[in-house]
N, C-alpha and C positions, 0 to 999 in steps of 0.2 A: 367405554370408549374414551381415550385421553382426550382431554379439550372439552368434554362435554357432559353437558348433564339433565339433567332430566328434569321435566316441567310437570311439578304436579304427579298426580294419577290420567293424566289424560294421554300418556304414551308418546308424547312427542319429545324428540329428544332436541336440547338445541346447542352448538356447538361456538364453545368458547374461543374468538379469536386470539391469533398468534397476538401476545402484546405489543411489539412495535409493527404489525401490522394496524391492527387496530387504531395505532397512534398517528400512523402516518396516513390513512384513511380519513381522521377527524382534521388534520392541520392542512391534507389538501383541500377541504370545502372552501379554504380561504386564499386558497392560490388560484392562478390561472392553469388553464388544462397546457401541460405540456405533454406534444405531441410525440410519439416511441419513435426513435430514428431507425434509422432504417438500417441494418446489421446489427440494430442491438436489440430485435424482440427474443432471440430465443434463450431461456435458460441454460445456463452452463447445467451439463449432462456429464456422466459418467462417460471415461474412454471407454471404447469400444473391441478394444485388445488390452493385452496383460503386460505388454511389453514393447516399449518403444519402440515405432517404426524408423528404419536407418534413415529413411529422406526427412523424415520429425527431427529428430540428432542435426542429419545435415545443416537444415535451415535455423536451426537453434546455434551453429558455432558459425554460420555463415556470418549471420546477424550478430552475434560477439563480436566477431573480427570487424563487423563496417564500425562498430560501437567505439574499438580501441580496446577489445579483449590486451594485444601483446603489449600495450605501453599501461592498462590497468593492471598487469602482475608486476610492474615493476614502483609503485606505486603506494607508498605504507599508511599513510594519513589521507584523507580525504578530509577537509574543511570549507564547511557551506555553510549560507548563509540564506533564508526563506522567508518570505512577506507573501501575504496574503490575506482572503477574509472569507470565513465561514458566512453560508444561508442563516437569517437568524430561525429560519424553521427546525431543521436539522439539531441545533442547539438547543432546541427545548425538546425536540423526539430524541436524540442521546447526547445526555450533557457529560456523561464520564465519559464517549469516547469523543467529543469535540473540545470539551474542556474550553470552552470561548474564555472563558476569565484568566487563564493561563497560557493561552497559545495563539499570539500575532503573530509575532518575531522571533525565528527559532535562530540558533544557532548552533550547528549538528558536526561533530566528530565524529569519522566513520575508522576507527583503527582495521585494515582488513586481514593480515594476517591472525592477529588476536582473535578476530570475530567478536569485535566489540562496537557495539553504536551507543555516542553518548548524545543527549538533546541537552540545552538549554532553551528554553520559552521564556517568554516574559508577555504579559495581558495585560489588561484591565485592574485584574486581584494581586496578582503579582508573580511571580518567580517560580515558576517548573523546574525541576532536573530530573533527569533518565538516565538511569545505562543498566543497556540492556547486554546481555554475553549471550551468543550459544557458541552451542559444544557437539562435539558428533555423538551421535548418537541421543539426541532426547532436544527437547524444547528451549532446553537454556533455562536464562534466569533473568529476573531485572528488579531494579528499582527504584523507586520513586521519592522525591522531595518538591513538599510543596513551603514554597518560602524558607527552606531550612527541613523542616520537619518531615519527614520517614513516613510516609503511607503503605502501609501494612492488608489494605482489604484487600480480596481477591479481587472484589470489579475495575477496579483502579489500576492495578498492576496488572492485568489483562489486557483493560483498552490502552494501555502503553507501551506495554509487550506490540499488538499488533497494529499499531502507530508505528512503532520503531521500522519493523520490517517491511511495513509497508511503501515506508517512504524512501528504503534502501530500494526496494526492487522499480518504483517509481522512475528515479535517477538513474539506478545501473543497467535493471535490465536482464536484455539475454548473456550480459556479461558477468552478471551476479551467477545465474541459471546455468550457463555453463560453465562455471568455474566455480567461485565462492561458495556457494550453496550447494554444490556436487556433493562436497567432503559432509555436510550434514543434512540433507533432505534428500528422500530418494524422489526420482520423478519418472513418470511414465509419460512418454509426448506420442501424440500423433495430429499427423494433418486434416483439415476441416474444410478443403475448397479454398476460394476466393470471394474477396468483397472488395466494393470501391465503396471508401471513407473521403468525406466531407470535412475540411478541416481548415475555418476562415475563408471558402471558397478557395481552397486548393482541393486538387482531386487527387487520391492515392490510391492503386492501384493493390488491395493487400492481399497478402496469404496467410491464413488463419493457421497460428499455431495452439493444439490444447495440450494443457497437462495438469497432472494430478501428480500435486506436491503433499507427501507426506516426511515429518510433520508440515503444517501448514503456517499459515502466515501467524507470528502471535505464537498463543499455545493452541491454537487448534493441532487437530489429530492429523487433520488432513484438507485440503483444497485445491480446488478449482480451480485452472487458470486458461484464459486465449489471450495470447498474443495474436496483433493484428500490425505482419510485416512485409513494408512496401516493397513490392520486387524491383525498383530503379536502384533504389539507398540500403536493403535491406537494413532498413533502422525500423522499432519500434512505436509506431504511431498510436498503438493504443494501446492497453491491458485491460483486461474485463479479468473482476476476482469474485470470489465467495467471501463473506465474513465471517467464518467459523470460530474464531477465535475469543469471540463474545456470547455469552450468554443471550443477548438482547438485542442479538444482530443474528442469532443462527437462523438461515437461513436468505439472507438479502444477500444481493449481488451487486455490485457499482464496477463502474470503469473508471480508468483516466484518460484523458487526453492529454500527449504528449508534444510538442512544439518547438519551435524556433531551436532547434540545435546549433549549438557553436562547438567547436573546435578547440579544446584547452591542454596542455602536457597530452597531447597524441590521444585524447579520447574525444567522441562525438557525444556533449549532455544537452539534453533539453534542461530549456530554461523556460517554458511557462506551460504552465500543469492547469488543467481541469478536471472535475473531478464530479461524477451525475451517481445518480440513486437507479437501479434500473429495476428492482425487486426489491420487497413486495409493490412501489409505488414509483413508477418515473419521477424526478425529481435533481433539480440542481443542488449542487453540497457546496462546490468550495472552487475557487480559484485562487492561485495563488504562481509565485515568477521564484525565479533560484537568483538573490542580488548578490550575493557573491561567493567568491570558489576560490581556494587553492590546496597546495599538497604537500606534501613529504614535513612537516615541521619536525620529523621524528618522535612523534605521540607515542606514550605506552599508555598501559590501562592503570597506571599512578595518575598520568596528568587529567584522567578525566571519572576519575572513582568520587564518589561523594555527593555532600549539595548543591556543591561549584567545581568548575574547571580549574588545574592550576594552571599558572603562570604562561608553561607555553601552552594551552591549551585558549587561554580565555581571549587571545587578544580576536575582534572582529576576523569572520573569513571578509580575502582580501575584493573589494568593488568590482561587479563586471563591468 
C-alpha cells in the first residue's frame, strides 16, 4: 500500500502521512482554531458531465462582460503593481512556493496577446524575476532569476510557473476563462446551486460556477476550479482552486477572496485579495491590495525577457 508500511512482524500496518499534510497539522497545534466557513467545507469534486452545460457557458461570458470582457480585448499591456504579506506559518510549510525572502513588492507585466506574464519581486533577500509564456497546446515555459542568477530546479520553476497563473486568474478572472485561456486550456464548466458569501459584512447573493481546467494552473495536468458569482454585479467574489501544480501541494485546495472593485480603461478589477488554505488544513495565507495599474505602454516580450525589465517595461505601474 503507497504511504505505508509495515510495523514489525505484528501485522499492523501504519500509514505514512501526505507530507504537507503532516506539516501543516504540527504548525496548527500553535495557532488558534479557525472556524470552516460556511460554503467553503466541501472539497472541489469531479464534474459530473463530460461536457459543458450551455447555462455553465452562459454565466461564465455573462460575468466576462460585467468584468470588461470588450474593453480587455482591446487591451495589449496590463501593468500592476501588488503589496501585501504572507502568514509567517505558510512560509515555513512551503517556502518555494511563498518565497517570503523574495516576494513583498511585486511588480507584474501581463503582455495578453503574447501570452506572456512577467513578475518582478523584491524581499528581504532580494530580487525575483519570472516570465513565464504559454502556448496552445501544452503547459508553456518559464523562468526564473533570483538576484540576477538563472534557477534551473524543477521545484522552483513549478511554484513560479503556478504563482504566475494564479495571480492572472486572481485579477482577470472569468475574463481570462472566457477568452485568453480558451485558445489554450480546454474547460468543462457546469453549475453547482447557490450560496450567500460573507465579505466584510457584505452579503452576496452567488451562483457557483465549476470547472475542470486542463492543463491546469502552473504545469499541473489539470484542475479544479468554482467560481462564486454574485447574481446583482455578476462579478467574481470568490475562486476556490486545486494546487496541482506542485509536488508538495498535490492535493490542497485554497480560495481567494476578491474585493473593492473599481472601474479602470472600461474593466471592473478587484483591488484587495485574500487568500485561506481550505485543505488538507483551514488556515489563513496571505492578504495582499493591487497599489497600482495601468495599460497599453506597448510591451513586447523583448521588454520583459531576462533578469530585469527593460526600459519601458521597468518604470513603477502607475498609483491607484
Amino acid at each position: 500500500m503507497k504511504g505505508a508500511k509495515q510495523l514489525g512482524h505484528t501485522g499492523i500496518t501504519l500509514r505514512t502521512p501526505n507530507p504537507l499534510r503532516r506539516r501543516l497539522m504540527l504548525a496548527g497545534l500553535s495557532l488558534p482554531v479557525m472556524p470552516v466557513l460556511p460554503g467553503c467545507a466541501p472539497p472541489l469534486r469531479d464534474l459530473s458531465q463530460p461536457a459543458t452545460a450551455a447555462q455553465a457557458r452562459a454565466l461564465l461570458e455573462a460575468s466576462a462582460a460585467a468584468h470588461g470582457a470588450g474593453a480587455l480585448a482591446g487591451i495589449n499591456d496590463i501593468n500592476v503593481r501588488y503589496a501585501g504579506h504572507w502568514r509567517a506559518v505558510i512560509d515555513r510549510l512551503q517556502p518555494a512556493l511563498v518565497d517570503a525572502g523574495h516576494r513583498g513588492i511585486s511588480e507584474e507585466r501581463l503582455l495578453l496577446p503574447a501570452s506572456t506574464i512577467a513578475q518582478a519581486f523584491t524581499g528581504p533577500r532580494g530580487r525575483k524575476q519570472v516570465t513565464r509564456h504559454t502556448r496552445p497546446g501544452g503547459q508553456g515555459d518559464v523562468r526564473v532569476w533570483f538576484d540576477g542568477e538563472e534557477a534551473h530546479d524543477a521545484e522552483r520553476r513549478a511554484a513560479a510557473a503556478l504563482v504566475a497563473d494564479g495571480y492572472s486568474l486572481f485579477l482577470m478572472g472569468p475574463m481570462l476563462l472566457a477568452g485568453h485561456w480558451s485558445v489554450e486550456r480546454s474547460l468543462v464548466m457546469e453549475l453547482d446551486g447557490a450560496v450567500r458569501i460573507s465579505q466584510d459584512g457584505r452579503h452576496h447573493q452567488c451562483e457557483v460556477l465549476r470547472i475542470r481546467m486542463e492543463p491546469g494552473l502552473g504545469f499541473s495536468g489539470a484542475d479544479q476550479l468554482a467560481l462564486f458569482i454574485d447574481v446583482d454585479e455578476r462579478l467574481m467574489r470568490r475562486v476556490r482552486f486545486s494546487l496541482n501544480g506542485l509536488g508538495s501541494t498535490q492535493g490542497a485546495i485554497a480560495e481567494v477572496e476578491l474585493q473593492d472593485h473599481v472601474t479602470h480603461h472600461g474593466v471592473r478589477w478587484p483591488t484587495r485579495f485574500y487568500e485561506r488554505l481550505l485543505r488538507p488544513l483551514p488556515l489563513p495565507v496571505h492578504n495582499w491590495t493591487l497599489a497600482g495599474l495601468d495599460v497599453n505602454r506597448g510591451l513586447t516580450d523583448a521588454d520583459v525577457e531576462g533578469p530585469a525589465f527593460g526600459p519601458r517595461a521597468e518604470p513603477p505601474a502607475a498609483a491607484l
